[in-house]
C-alpha positions, 0 to 999 in steps of 0.5 A: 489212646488211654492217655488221650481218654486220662486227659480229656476228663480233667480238660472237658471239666476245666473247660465246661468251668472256664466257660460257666465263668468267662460266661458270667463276669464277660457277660456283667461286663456286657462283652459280646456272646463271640468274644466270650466264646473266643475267650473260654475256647482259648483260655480252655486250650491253653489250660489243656496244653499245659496239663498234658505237657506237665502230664508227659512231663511228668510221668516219663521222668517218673521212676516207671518213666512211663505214663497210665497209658504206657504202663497199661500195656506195658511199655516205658520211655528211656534215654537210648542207653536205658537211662531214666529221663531227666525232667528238661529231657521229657519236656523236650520230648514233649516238644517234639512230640509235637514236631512229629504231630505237625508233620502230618503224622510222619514223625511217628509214622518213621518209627516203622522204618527205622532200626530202633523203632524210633519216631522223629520225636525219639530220634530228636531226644536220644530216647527209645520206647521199650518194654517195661522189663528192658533195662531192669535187673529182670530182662529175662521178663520182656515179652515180644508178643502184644499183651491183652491190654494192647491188643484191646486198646488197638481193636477199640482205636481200629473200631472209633476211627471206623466209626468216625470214618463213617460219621465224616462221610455221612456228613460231607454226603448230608452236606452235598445233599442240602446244597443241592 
């Protein structure tokens, strides 16, 4: 969630400009408001996919292999035998990541089932999500309980999907209360 938040930022910017432009020099050349709005939007994910896999990219084959996100509670991401993560292994990661997303779900879900705790994507990569003292000179460091860092970022993701929840319902019952 705090990845997803360190993201957003930079994207909704490059987005609100890539739309002010498109805007202008489509419109000087007399294109029509959908295909500006066709343009920007395109334009705009493909910026925002490109960021977020140079993001991940780049900080799980940092030295902390961890990104903002994970370092806030305390986690990182290593090859199964504690190895730090060669760039082309990250990207990979990336790329499955988003195998685990496109199946609904499931691929992170099967982090609870598994031995090691490992998603589709880690399993895919020969990587392990482990506490940030695992694998050091400092193991004795490693913490079994939830920090206060996590424990807040749950609490806020249980607090939004409930209000999202709500929001959604009370739409679909405004929507059939016009319709009818």
């Amino acid at each position: 969630m705090i990845d997803y938040f360190v993201l957003f930022i930079p994207g909704s910017i490059i987005g609100a400009i890539l739309g002010v432009v498109l805007g202008a020099s489509m419109g000087a050349v007399g294109s029509g408001e959908s295909a500006i709005e066709v343009v920007a939007q395109l334009s705009s994910a493909l910026i925002n996919f490109a960021i977020g896999m140079a993001y991940y990219t780049w900080f799980h084959a940092s030295k902390g292999g961890a990104t903002l996100g994970k370092m806030a509670v305390g986690i990182k991401v290593v090859r199964s035998n504690g190895a730090r993560l060669t760039k082309a292994r990250a990207f990979g990661r990336y790329w499955a990541m988003l195998l685990s997303s496109f199946t609904l779900g499931i691929g992170f879900l099967m982090a609870a089932f598994t031995e090691r705790k490992q998603g589709l994507h880690d399993m895919i990569c020969d990587t392990l999500v482990v506490d940030r003292w695992a694998f050091t000179d400092q193991p004795q460091l490693q913490r079994r309980e939830l920090g206060t860092v996590t424990v807040l970022v749950l609490v806020l993701t249980g607090l939004l999907s409930l209000v999202g929840l709500a929001l959604l319902v009370f739409a679909v019952g405004f929507i059939a209360k016009m319709a009818s």
